[in-house]
N, C-alpha and C positions, 0 to 999 in steps of 0.2 A: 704277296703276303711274306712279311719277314720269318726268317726258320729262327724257332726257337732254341738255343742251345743249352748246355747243361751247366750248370750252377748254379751258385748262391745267389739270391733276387734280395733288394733292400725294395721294401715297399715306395713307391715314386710318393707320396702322398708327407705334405707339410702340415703339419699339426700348429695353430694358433695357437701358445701358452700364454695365460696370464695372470700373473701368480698374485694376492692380496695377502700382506705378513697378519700376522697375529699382533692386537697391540702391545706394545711395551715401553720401553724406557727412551727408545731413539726415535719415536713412533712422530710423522711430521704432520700430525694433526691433531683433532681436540682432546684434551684431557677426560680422560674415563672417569668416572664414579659412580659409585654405590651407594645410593641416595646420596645423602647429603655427605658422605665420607670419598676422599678422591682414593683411588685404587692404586698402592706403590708394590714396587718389587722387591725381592728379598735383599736388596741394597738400599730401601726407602727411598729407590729416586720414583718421581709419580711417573705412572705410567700413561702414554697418550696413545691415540688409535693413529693407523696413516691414512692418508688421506683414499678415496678411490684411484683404483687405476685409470689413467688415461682413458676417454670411449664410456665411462659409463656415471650414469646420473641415477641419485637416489626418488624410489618411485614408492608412494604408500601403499603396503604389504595387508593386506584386508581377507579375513574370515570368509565361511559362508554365508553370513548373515550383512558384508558390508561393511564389519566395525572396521577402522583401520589398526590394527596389531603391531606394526613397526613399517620398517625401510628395508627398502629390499635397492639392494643396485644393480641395476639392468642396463645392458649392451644398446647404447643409439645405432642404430643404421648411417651410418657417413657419416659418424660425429654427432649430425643435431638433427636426425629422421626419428621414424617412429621407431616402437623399442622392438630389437632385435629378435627371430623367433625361429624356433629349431621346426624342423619338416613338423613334427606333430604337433606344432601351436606352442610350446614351451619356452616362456619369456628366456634367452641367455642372463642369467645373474651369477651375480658371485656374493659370496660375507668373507668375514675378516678369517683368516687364516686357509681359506681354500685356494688351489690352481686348477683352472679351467682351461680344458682342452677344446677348440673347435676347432672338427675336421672340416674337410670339403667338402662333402657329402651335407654338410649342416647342422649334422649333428654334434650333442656336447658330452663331456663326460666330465666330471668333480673329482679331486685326489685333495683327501683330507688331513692324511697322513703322511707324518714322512717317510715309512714306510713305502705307502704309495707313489710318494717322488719321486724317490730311491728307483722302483721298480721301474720306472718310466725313464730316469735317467740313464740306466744298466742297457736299456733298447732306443737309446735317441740318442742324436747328438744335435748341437744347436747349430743353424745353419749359418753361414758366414756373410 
């Protein structure tokens, strides 16, 4: 058995981020609107949504009852497998302005803020 010694320990464990912007003006996919009106920024350029992250496919987002509700984008398993699912059954998705952490272990965790970026940035560094 190796002897432990004394100091500072960086957890071994690599965090998956993948971050999805909020739409706006640079945005490299479809144009937003609000009914029939297109949605601009305080510059009046229209604003467009970006496209999904790489890995994941839009899947109909449905009630208790079965209605379909929206689009929800969910994590493929190797690209084009079934949709990807955290140890307690919990589809991986992401929407538009969140970054999604999946650890090793499986599980996921949401930073919706940038607040919560921030925090995550202050304790990680991006691996090279």
């Amino acid at each position: 058995m190796a002897t432990l010694a004394s100091g500072v320990y960086s957890p071994k464990q690599n965090v998956v981020v993948t971050h999805w912007p909020k739409p706006d003006a640079n945005g490299d996919g479809e144009q937003m609107w609000d009914g029939e009106d297109e949605i601009r920024d305080r510059n009046e350029n229209p604003v467009r949504s970006y496209n999904p992250p790489e890995g994941f496919v839009a899947v109909d987002s449905r009630d208790g009852s079965g209605t379909t509700v929206g689009k929800t984008y969910c994590r493929r398993e190797n690209g084009n497998g079934p949709i990807k699912r955290t140890p307690t059954g919990e589809a991986v998705n992401i929407y538009h302005g969140e970054t999604l952490l999946e650890y090793p272990d499986g599980t996921i965790r949401k930073l919706k803020t940038d607040k919560e970026r921030k925090q995550f940035l202050d304790g990680h560094a991006l691996a090279e």
